[in-house]
C-alpha positions in Angstrom: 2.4 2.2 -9.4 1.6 -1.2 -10.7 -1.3 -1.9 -12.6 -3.5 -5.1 -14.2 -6.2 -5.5 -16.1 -8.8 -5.9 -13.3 -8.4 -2.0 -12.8 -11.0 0.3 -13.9 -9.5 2.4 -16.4 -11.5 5.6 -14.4 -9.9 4.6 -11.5 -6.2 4.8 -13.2 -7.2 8.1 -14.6 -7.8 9.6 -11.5 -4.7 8.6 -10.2 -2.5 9.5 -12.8 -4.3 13.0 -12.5 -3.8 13.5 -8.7 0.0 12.4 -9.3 -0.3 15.6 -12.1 -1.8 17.7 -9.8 1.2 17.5 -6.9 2.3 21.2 -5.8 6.0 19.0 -5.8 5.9 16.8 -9.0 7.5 13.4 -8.8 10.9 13.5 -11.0 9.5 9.9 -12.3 6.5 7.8 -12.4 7.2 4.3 -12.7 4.0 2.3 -14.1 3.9 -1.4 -14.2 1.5 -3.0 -15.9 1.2 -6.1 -14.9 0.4 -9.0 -17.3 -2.1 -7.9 -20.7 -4.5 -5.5 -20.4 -7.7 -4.4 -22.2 -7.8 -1.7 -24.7 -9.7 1.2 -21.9 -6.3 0.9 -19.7 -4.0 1.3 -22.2 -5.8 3.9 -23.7 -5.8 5.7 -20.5 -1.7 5.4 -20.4 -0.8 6.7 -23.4 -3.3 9.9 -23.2 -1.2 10.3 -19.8 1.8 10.1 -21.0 2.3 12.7 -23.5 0.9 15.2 -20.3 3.3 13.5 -17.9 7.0 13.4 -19.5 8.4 12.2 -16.3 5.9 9.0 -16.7 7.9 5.5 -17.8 5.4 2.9 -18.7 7.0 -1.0 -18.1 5.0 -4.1 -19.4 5.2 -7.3 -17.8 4.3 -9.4 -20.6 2.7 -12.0 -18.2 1.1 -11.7 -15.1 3.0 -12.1 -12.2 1.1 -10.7 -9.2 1.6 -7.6 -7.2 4.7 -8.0 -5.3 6.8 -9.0 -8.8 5.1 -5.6 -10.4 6.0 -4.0 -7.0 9.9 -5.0 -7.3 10.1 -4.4 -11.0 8.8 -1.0 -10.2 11.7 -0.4 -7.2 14.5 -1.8 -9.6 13.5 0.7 -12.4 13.2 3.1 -10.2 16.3 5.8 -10.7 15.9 8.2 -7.8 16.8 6.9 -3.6 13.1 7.6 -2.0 10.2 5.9 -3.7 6.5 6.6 -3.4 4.3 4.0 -3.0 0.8 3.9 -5.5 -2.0 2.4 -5.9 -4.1 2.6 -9.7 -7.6 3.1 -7.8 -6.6 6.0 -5.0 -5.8 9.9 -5.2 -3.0 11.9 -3.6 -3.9 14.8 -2.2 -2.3 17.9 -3.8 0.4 18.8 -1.0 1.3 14.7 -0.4 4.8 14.8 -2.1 5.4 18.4 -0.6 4.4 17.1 3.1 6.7 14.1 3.1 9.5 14.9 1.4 9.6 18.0 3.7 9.5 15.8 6.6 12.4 13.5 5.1 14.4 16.6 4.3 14.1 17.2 8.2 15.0 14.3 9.8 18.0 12.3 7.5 17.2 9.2 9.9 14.3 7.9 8.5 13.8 5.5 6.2 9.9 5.0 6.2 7.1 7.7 6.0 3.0 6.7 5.7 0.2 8.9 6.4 -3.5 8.7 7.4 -5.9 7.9 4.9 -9.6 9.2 3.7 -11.8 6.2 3.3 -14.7 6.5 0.7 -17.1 4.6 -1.5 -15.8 3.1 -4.7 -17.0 6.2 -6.1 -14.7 8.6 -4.8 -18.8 10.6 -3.4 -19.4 9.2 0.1 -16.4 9.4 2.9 -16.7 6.2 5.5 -13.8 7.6 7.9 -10.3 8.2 8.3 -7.6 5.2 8.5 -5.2 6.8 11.5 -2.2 4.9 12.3 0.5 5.9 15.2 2.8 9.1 14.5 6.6 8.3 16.0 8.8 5.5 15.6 7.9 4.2 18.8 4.8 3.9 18.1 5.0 2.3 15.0 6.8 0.0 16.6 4.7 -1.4 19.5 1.2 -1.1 17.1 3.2 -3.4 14.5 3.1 -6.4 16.8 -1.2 -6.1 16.6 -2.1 -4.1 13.6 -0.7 -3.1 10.2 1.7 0.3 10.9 1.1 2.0 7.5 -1.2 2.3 5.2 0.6 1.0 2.1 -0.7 3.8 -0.3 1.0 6.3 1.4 4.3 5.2 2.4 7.6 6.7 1.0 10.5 4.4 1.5 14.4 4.5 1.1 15.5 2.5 -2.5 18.7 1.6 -0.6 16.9 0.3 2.2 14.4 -1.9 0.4 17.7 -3.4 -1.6 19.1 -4.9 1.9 16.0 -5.8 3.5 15.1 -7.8 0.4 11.9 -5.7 -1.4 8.8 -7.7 -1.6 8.1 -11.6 -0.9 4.9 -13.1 -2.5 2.0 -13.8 0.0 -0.5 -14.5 -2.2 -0.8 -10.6 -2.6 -2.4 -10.9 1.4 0.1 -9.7 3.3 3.1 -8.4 0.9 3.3 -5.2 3.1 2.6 -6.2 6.4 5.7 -8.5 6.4 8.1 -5.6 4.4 7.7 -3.2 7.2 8.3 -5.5 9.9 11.5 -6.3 8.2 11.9 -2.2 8.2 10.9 -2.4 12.2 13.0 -5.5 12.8 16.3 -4.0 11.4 16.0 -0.8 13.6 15.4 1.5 10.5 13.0 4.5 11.9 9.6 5.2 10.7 6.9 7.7 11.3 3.5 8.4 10.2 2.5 11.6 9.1 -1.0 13.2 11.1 -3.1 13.9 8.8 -5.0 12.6 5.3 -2.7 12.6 2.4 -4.4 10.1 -0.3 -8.0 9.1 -0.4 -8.7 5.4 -0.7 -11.6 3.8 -2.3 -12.7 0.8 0.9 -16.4 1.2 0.0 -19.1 -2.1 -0.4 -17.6 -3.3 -3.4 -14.6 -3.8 -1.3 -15.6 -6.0 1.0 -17.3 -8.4 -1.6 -14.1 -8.0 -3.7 -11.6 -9.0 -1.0 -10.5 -12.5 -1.4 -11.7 -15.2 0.8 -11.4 -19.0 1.2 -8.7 -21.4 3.0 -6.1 -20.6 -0.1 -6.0 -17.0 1.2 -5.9 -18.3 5.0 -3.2 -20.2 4.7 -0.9 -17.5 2.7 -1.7 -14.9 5.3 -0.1 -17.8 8.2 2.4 -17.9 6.3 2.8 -14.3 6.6 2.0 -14.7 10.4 4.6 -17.4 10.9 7.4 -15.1 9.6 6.3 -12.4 11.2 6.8 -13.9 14.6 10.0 -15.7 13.2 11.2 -12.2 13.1 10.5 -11.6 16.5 8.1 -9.5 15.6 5.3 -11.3 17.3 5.1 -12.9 20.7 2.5 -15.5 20.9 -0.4 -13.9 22.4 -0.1 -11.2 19.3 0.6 -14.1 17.1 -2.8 -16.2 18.7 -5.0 -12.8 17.9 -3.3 -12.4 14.1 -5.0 -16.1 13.7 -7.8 -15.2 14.4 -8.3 -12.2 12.6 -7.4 -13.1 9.6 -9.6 -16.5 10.1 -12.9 -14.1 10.5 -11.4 -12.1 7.3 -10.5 -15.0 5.0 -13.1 -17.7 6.0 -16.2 -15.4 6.6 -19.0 -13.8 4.3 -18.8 -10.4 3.5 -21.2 -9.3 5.5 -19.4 -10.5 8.7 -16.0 -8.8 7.5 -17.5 -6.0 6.7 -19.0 -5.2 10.3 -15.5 -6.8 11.6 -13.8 -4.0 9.6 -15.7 -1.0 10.6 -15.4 -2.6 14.5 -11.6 -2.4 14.2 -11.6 1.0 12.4 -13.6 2.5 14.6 -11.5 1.4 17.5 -7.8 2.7 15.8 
């Protein structure tokens, strides 16, 4: 779970506490604090960490953006399937007992997501549920439109991530996108648990928080272009990407947010 000083120090609380709440515990919590933080967060930490032995708090002493925090995370990481965390959502009780069960049952795969709860950035008012396709299969053919997992809920294989390379920096746009289409790409199998295991916070504040403007744009071609170097994309999928992320990059938040709920709605 990487972490920076933009987070709310609430937020972290709450996630550290759903992570102590699991029915299966983690065997470690790898935190990443990215780059200095202010006195609230750290604060926050250390009261978790004498409840949470398993807990191993790494400082970057500079900031270096989400997908470096991401791979320092994965290379301090001691165990072979890794759980993927954000600082501002909460795991459901049963989410480590639901996919690792899973994983026990089928030796194949190598990616697991779930569905997601979407609420206000107050954890009070629930705005819908993020579902995403259940078999590999699936996966597969909704990659070459839409985003296959949502990243807060994937488990991944350690070895895996090693030989497909880990994170590449996009301008923290499109990190994950591109990672699992290297999953896809490579014929490792993937699935999506059916139903809610972590609730996410995607509420107004969300929409006036995501970043905009032609820097933005042009990482997320980037991501785009590699996507359908990959094969990935053909190029009425990569024409409709363009697009997209044009209307989320280059338009006012008002626009993206009625885009958003448009494509939610329709998934």
């Amino acid at each position: 779970m990487p972490f920076y000083n933009g987070d709310q120090s609430e937020h972290l609380h709450d996630a550290l506490k759903s992570l102590a709440n699991q029915s299966l515990p983690a065997d470690e919590i790898v935190l990443v604090q990215d780059g200095p933080v202010n006195a609230r967060l750290s604060q926050v930490v250390q009261a978790w960490q004498e409840k949470l032995p398993s807990l191993n708090w790494h400082v970057l002493q500079e900031n270096q953006g989400l997908s470096a925090a991401l791979n320092a995370g994965i290379a301090l990481a001691k165990h072979e399937w890794l759980a993927r965390m954000d600082a501002d959502d909460i795991c459901l009780p049963n989410r480590f007992e639901k996919q690792l069960s899973l994983i026990s049952s089928d030796p194949s795969l190598s990616i697991l997501g779930s569905w997601i709860q979407e609420y206000d950035e107050t954890m009070q008012e629930a705005k819908g549920i993020r579902k995403l396709p259940e078999s590999d299969e699936e996966v597969r053919a909704y990659a070459r439109w839409r985003c296959p997992f949502n990243h807060m809920t994937v488990m991944y294989r350690k070895s895996v991530l090693e030989k497909v390379g880990a994170y590449k920096d996009y301008g923290a746009v499109g990190d994950d996108y591109e990672l699992w289409a290297r999953f896809i790409m490579q014929g490792y199998k993937t699935a999506n648990i059916q139903e809610v295991l972590v609730l996410a916070r995607t509420g107004d504040d969300f929409f006036k928080k995501r970043r905009r403007g032609m820097k933005y744009f042009k990482n997320e071609v980037r991501e785009i272009n590699e996507l359908y170097r990959m094969g990935l994309l053909r190029p009425w999928h990569y024409l409709f990407h363009f697009c997209t992320k044009a209307i989320v990059r280059l338009s006012p938040p008002w626009l993206v947010k009625i885009f958003y709920l448009g494509i939610r709605k329709s998934s």
